[in-house]
PDB file of N, CA, C and O in Angstrom:
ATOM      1  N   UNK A   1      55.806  62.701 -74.280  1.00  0.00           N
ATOM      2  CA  UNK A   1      54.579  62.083 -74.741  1.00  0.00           C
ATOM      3  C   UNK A   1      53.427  62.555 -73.861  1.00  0.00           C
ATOM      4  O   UNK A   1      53.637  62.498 -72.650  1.00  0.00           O
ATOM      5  N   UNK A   2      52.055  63.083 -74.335  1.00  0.00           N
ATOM      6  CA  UNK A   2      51.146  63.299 -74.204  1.00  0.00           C
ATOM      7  C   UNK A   2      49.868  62.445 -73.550  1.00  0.00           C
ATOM      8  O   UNK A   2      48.858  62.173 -74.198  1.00  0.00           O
ATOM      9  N   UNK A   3      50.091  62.058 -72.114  1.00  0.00           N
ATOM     10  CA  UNK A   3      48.838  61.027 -71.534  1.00  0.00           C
ATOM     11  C   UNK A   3      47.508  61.488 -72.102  1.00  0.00           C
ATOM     12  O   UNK A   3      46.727  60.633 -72.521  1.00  0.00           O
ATOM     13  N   UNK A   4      47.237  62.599 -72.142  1.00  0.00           N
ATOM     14  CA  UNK A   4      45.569  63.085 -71.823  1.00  0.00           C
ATOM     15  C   UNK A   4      45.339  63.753 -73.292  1.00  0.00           C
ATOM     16  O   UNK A   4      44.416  64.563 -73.370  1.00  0.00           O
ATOM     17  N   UNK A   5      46.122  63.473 -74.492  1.00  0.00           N
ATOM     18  CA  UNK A   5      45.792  63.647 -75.950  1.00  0.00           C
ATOM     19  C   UNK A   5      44.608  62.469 -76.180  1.00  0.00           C
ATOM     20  O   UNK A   5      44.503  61.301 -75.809  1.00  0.00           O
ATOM     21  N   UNK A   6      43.688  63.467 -77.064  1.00  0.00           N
ATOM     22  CA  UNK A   6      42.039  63.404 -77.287  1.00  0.00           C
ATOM     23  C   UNK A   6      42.397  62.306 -78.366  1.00  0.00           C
ATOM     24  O   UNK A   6      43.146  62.739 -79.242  1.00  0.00           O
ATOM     25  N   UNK A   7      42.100  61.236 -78.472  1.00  0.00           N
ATOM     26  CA  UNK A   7      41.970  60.269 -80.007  1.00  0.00           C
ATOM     27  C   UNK A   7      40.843  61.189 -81.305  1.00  0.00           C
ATOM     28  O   UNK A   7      39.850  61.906 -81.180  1.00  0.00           O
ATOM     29  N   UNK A   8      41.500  60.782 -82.286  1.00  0.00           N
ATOM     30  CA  UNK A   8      40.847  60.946 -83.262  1.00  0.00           C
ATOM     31  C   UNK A   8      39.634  60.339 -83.126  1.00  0.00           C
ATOM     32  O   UNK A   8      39.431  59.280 -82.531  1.00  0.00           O
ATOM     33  N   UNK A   9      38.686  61.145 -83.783  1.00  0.00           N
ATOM     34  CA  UNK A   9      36.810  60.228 -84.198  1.00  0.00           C
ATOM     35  C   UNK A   9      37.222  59.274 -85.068  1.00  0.00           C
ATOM     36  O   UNK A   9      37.856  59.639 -86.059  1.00  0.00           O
ATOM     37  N   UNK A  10      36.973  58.044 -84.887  1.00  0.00           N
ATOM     38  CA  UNK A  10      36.586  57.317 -85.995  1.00  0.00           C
ATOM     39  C   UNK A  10      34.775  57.559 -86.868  1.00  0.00           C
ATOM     40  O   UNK A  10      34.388  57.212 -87.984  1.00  0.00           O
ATOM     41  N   UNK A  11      34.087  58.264 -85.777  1.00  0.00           N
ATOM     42  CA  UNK A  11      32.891  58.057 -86.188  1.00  0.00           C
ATOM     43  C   UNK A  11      32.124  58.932 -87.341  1.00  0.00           C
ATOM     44  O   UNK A  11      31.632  59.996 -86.965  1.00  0.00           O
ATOM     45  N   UNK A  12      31.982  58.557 -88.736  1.00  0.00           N
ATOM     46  CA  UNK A  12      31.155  58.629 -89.809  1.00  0.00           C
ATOM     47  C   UNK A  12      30.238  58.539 -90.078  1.00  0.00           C
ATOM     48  O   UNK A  12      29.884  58.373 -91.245  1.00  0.00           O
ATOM     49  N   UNK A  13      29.362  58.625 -88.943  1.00  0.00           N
ATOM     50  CA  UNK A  13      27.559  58.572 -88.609  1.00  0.00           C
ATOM     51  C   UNK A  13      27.297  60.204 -88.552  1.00  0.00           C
ATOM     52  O   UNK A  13      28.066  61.127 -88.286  1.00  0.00           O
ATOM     53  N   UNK A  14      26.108  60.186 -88.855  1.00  0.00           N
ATOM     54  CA  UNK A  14      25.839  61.583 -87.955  1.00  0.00           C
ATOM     55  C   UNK A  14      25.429  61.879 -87.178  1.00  0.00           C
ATOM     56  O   UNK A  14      24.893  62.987 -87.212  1.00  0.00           O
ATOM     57  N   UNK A  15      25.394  60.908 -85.654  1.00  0.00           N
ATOM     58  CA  UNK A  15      25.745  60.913 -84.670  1.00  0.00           C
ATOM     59  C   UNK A  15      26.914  61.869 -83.672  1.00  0.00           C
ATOM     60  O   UNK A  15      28.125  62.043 -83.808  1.00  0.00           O
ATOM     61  N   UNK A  16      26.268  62.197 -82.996  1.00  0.00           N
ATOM     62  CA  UNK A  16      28.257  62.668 -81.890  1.00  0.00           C
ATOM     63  C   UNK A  16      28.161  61.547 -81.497  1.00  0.00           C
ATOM     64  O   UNK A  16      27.311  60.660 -81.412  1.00  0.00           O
ATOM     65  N   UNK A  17      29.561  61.790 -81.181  1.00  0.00           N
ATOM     66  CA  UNK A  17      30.272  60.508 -80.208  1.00  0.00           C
ATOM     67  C   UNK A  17      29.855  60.346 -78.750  1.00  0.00           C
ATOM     68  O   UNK A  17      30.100  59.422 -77.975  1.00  0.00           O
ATOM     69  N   UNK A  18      29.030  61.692 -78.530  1.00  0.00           N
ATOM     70  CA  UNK A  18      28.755  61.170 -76.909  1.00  0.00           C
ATOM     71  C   UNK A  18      27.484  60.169 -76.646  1.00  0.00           C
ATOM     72  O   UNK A  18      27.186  59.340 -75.786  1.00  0.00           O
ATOM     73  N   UNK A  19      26.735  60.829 -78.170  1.00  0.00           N
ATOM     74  CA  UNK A  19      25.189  59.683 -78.196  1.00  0.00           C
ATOM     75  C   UNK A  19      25.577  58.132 -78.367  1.00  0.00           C
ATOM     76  O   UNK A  19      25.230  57.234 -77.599  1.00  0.00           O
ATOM     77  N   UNK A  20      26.299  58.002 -79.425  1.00  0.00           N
ATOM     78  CA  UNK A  20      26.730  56.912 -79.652  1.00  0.00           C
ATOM     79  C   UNK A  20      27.753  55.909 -78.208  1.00  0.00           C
ATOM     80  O   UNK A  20      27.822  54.684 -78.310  1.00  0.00           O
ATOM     81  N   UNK A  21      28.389  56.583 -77.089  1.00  0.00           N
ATOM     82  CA  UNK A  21      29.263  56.119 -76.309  1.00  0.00           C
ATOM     83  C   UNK A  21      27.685  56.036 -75.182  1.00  0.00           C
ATOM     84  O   UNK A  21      27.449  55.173 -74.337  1.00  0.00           O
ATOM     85  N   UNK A  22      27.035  56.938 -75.464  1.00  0.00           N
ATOM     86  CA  UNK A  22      25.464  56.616 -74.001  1.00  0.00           C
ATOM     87  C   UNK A  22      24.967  55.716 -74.579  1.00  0.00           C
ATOM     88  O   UNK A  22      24.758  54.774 -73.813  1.00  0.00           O
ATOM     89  N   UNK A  23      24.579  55.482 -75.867  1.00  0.00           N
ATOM     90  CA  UNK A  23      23.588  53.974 -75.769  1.00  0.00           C
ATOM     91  C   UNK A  23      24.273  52.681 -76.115  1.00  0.00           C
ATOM     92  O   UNK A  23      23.717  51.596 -76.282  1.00  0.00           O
ATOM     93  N   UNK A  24      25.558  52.947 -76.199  1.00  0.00           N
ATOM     94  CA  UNK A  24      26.628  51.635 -75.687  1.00  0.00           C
ATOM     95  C   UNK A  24      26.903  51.220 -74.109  1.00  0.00           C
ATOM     96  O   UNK A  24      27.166  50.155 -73.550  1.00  0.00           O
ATOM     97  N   UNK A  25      26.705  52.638 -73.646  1.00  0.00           N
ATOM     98  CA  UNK A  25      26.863  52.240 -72.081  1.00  0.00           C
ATOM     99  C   UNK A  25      25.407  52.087 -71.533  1.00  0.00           C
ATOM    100  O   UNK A  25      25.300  51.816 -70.337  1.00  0.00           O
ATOM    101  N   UNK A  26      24.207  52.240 -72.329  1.00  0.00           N
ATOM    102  CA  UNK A  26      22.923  51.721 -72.195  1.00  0.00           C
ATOM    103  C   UNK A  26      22.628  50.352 -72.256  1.00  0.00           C
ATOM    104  O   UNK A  26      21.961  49.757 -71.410  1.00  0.00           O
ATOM    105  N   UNK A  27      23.264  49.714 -73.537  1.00  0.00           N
ATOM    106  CA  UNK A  27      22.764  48.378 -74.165  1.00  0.00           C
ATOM    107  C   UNK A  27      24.315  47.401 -73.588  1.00  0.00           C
ATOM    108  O   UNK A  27      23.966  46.279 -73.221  1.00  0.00           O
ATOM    109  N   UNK A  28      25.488  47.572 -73.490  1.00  0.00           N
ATOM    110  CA  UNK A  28      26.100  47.073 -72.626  1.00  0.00           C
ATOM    111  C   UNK A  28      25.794  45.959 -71.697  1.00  0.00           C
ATOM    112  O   UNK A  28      26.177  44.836 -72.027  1.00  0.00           O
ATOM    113  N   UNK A  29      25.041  46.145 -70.377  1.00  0.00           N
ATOM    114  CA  UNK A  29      24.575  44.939 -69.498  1.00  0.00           C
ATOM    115  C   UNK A  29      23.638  44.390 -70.146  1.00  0.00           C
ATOM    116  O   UNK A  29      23.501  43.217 -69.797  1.00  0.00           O
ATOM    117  N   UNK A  30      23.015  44.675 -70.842  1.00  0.00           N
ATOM    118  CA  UNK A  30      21.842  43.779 -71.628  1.00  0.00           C
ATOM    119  C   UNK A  30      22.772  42.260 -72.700  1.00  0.00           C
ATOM    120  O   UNK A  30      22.644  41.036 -72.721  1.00  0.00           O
ATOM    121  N   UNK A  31      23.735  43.353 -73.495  1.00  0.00           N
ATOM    122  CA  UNK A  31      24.156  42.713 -74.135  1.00  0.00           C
ATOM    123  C   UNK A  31      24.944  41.067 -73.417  1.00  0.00           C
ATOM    124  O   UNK A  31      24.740  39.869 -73.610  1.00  0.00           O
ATOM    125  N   UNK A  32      26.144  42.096 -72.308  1.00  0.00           N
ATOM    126  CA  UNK A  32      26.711  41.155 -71.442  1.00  0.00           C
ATOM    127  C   UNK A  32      26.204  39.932 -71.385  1.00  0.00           C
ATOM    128  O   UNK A  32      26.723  38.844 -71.635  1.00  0.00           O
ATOM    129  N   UNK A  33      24.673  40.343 -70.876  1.00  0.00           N
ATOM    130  CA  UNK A  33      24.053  39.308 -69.678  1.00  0.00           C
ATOM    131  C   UNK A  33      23.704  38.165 -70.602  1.00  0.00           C
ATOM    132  O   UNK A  33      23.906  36.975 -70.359  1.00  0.00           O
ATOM    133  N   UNK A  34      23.078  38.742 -71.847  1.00  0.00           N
ATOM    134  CA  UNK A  34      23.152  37.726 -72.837  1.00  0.00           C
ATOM    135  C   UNK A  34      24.134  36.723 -73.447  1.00  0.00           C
ATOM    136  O   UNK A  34      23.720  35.664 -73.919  1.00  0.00           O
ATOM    137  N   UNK A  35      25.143  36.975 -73.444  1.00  0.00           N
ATOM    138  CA  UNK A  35      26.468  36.938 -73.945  1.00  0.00           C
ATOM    139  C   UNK A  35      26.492  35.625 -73.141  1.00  0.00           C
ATOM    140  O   UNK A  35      26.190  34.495 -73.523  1.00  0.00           O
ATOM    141  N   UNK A  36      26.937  36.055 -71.898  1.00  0.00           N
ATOM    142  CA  UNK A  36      27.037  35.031 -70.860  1.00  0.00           C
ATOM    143  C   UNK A  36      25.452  33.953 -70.458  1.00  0.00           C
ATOM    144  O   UNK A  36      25.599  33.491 -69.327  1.00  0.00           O
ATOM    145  N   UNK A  37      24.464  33.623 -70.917  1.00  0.00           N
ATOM    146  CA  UNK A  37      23.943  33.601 -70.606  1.00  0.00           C
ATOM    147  C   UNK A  37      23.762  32.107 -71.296  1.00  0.00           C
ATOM    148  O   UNK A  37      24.436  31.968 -72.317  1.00  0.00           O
ATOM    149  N   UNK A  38      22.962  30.968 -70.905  1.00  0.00           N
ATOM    150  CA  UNK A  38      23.282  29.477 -71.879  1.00  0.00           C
ATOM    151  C   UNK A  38      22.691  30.102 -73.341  1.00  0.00           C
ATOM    152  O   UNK A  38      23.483  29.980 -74.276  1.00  0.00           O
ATOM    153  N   UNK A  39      21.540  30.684 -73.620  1.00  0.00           N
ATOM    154  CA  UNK A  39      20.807  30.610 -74.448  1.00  0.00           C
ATOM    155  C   UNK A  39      21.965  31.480 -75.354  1.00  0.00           C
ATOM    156  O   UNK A  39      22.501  31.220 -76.431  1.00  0.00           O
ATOM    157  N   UNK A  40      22.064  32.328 -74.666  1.00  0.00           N
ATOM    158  CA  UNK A  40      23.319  32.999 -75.773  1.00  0.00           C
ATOM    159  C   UNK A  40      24.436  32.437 -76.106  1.00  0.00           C
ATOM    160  O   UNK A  40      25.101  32.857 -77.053  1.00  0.00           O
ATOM    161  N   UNK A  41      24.708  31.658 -75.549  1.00  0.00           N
ATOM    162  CA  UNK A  41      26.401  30.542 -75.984  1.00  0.00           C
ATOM    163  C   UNK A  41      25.339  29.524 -76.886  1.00  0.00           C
ATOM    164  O   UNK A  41      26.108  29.109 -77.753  1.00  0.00           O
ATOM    165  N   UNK A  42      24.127  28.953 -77.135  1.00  0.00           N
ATOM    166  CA  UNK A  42      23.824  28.326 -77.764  1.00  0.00           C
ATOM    167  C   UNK A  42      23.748  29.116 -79.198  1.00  0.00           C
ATOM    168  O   UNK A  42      23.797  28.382 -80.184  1.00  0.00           O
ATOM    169  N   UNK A  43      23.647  30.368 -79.405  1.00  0.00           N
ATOM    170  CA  UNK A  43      22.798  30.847 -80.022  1.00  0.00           C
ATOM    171  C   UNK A  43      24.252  31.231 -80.804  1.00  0.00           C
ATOM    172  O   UNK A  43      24.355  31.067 -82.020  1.00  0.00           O
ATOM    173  N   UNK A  44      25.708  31.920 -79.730  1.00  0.00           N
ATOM    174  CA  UNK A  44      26.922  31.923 -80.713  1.00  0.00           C
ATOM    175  C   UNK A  44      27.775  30.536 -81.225  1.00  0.00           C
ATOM    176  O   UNK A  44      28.663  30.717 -82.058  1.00  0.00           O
ATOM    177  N   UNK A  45      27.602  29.618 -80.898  1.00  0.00           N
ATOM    178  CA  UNK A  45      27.832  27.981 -81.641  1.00  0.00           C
ATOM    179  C   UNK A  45      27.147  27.923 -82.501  1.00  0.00           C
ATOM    180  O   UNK A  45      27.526  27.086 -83.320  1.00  0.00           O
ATOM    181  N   UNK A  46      25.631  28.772 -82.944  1.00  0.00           N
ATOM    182  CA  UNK A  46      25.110  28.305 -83.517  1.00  0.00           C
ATOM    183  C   UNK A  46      25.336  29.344 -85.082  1.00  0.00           C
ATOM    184  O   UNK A  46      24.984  29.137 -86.244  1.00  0.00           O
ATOM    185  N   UNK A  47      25.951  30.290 -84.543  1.00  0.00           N
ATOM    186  CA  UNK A  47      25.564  31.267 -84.910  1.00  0.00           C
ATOM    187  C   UNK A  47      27.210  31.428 -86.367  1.00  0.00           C
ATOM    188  O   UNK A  47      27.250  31.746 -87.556  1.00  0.00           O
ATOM    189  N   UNK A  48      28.225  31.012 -85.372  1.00  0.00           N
ATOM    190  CA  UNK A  48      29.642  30.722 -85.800  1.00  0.00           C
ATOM    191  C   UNK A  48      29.965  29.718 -87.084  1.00  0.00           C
ATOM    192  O   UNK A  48      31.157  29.759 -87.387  1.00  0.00           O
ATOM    193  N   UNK A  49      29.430  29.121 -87.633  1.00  0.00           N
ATOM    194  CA  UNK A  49      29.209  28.694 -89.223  1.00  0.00           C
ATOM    195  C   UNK A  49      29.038  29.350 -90.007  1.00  0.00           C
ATOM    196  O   UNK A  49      29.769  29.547 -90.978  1.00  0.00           O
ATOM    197  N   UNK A  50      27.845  29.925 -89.716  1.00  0.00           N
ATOM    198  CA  UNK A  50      27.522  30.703 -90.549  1.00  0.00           C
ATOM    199  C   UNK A  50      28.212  32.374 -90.816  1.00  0.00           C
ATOM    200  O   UNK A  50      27.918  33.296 -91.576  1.00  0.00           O
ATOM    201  N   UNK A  51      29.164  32.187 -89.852  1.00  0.00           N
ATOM    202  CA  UNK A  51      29.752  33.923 -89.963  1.00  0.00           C
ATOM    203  C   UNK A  51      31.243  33.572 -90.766  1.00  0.00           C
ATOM    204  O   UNK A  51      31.820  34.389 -91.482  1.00  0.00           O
ATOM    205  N   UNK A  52      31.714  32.228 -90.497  1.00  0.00           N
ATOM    206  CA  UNK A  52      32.495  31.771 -91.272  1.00  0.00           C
ATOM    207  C   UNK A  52      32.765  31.559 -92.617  1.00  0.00           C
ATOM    208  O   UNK A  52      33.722  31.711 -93.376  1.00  0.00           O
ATOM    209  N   UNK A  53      31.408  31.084 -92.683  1.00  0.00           N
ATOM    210  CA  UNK A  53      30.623  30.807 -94.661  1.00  0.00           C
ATOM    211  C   UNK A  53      31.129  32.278 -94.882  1.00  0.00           C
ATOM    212  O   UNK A  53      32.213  32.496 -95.423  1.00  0.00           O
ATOM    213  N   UNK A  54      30.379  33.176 -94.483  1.00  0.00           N
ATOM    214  CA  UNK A  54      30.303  34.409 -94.967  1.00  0.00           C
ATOM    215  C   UNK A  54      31.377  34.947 -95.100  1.00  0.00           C
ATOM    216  O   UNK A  54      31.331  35.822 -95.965  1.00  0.00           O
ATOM    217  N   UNK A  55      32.749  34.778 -94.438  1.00  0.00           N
ATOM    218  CA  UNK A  55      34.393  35.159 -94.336  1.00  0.00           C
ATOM    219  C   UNK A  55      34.266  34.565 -95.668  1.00  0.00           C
ATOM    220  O   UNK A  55      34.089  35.202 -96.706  1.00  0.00           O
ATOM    221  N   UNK A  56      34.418  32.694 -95.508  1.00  0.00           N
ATOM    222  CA  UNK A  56      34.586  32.572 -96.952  1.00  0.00           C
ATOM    223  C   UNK A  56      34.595  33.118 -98.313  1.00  0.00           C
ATOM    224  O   UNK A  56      35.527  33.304 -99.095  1.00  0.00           O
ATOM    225  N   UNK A  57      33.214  33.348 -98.417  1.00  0.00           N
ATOM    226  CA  UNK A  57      32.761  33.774 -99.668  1.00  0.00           C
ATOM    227  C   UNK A  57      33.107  35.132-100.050  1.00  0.00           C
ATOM    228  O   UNK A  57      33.197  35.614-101.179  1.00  0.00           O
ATOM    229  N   UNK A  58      33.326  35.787 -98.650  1.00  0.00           N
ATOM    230  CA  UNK A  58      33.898  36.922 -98.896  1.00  0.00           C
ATOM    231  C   UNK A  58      35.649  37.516 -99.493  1.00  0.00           C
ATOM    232  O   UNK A  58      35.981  38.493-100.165  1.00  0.00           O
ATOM    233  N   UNK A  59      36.355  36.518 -98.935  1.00  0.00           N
ATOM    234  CA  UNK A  59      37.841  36.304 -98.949  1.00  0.00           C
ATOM    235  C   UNK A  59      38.059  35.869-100.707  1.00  0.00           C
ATOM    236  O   UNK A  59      38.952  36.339-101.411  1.00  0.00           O
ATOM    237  N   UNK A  60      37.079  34.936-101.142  1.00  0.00           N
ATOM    238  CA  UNK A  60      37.065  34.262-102.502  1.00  0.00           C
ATOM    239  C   UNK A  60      37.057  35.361-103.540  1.00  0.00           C
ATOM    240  O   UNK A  60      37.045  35.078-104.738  1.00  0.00           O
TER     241      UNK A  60
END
């Protein structure tokens, strides 16, 4: 078995994968900090109904 075999692209943008992996490792701590942050735990409680509805209606 092969450690250092390359994964397949998933990516279907027309993007490369290296632009797309730099402004993930750009927006990353931003995101984090939010994430963790009160306003952002208010904002995913608040946010979690409504992504549910949307499973719903979607699953139906």
């Amino acid at each position: 078995m092969r450690l250092n075999k390359k994964k397949k692209s998933t990516n279907t943008s027309p993007y490369p994968d290296e632009v797309i992996d730099r402004l993930a490792r750009a927006f990353y701590p931003a995101i984090l900090a939010c994430w963790n942050s009160e306003e952002g735990q208010r904002s995913l409680v608040g946010a979690k109904p409504l992504h549910l509805a949307a499973q719903d209606r979607s699953a139906a």
